[in-house]
C-alpha positions, -999 to +999 in steps of 0.1 A: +000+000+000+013+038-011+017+053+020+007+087+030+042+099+035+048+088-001+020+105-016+032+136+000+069+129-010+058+127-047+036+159-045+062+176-031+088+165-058+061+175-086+054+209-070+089+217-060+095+211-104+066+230-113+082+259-088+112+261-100+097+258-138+079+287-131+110+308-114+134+295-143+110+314-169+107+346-155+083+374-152+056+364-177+054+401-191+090+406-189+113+424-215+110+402-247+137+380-270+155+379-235+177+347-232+159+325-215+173+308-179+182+270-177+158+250-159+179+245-119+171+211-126+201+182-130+237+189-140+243+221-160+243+219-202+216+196-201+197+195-238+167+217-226+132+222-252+106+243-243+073+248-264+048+275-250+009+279-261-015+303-255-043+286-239-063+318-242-057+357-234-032+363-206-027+321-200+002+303-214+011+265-211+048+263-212+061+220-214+098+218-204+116+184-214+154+187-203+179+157-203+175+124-222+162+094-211+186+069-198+187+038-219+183+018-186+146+030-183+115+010-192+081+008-178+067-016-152+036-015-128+037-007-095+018-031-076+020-023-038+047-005-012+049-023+023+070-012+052+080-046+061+100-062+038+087-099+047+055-085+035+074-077-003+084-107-006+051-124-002+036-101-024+059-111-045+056-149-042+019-148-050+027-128-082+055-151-096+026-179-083+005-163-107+027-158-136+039-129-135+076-107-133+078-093-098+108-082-080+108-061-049+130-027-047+142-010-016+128+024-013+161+040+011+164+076+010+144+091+035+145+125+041+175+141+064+151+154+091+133+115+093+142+105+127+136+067+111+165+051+103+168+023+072+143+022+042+113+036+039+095+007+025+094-017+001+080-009-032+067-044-054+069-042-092+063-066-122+071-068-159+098-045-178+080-034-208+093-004-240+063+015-240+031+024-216+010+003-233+020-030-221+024-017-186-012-001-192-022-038-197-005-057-171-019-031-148-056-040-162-046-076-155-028-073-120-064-048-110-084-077-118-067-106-100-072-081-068-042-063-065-059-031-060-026-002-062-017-015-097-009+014-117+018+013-147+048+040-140+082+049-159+110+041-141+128+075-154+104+090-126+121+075-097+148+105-097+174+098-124+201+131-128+196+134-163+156+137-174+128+161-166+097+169-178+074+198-165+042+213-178+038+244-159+007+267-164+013+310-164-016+337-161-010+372-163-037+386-135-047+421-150-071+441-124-101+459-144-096+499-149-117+516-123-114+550-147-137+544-180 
């Protein structure tokens, strides 16, 4: 089971992105053909593309993709993550029972201020699959055979150096003329 913590961990690490997306690009109305900042995100010179559209007067969606993708990513499903690792492991057994992939990862690195000490749980995964779409479907599968937390997932999200994506929304807030 995803834990609260982790919910709130991932949050975090999405709205911490979308922050510093939004501090990287500057005042929307700022002076115009400026250079634009590289994302704080990863080691400097990273490959960075941005494409920005007008979602309607004063709104703009800018998508930043910076990095590559690391050959050693793939996606997989993430069935369920347990604090006790006896409980992976069983988790486990009754997938490979049933057919399927499954390995269990060690989730470690818990925040400095965590006055726990060791990992933070144990996160159970199956298949290794190119593309979402397979994942999509062996999550479909894994939902019906009761493993309610299924959900397919990219392995480039679990904090690789070298590959971000952000989609970060900007609105210009003008305040109506009180003068006519």
């Amino acid at each position: 089971m995803t834990s609260a913590r982790e919910l709130v961990r991932r949050s975090l690490i999405v709205l911490t992105g979308c922050f510093l997306a939004v501090a990287a690009l500057g005042p929307i109305d700022g002076a115009r053909g400026a250079a634009q900042k590289e994302l704080p995100l990863g080691p400097l010179g990273l490959e960075e593309r941005r494409v920005t559209n007008r979602l309607a007067p004063g709104v703009k969606h800018t998508m930043i993709e910076r990095g590559h993708r690391s050959p050693n990513d793939f996606f997989t499903v993430d069935v369920v993550l347990v604090q006790a690792r006896n409980r992976a492991e069983a988790v486990a057994r009754r997938l490979r029972r049933l057919g399927h992939d499954a390995r269990v990862e060690v989730i470690g690195k818990a925040a400095p201020d965590d006055p726990r000490r060791g990992p933070i749980g144990y996160l159970v995964r199956v298949g290794r699959f190119p593309t979402e779409e397979p994942a999509e479907r062996a999550a479909e599968v894994l939902l019906a055979e009761g493993f309610e937390e299924a959900a397919p997932t990219y392995t480039g999200f679990d904090g690789g150096p070298n590959d971000w994506a952000l989609g970060c929304e900007r609105a210009r807030h003008r305040t109506p003329s009180l003068h006519r």
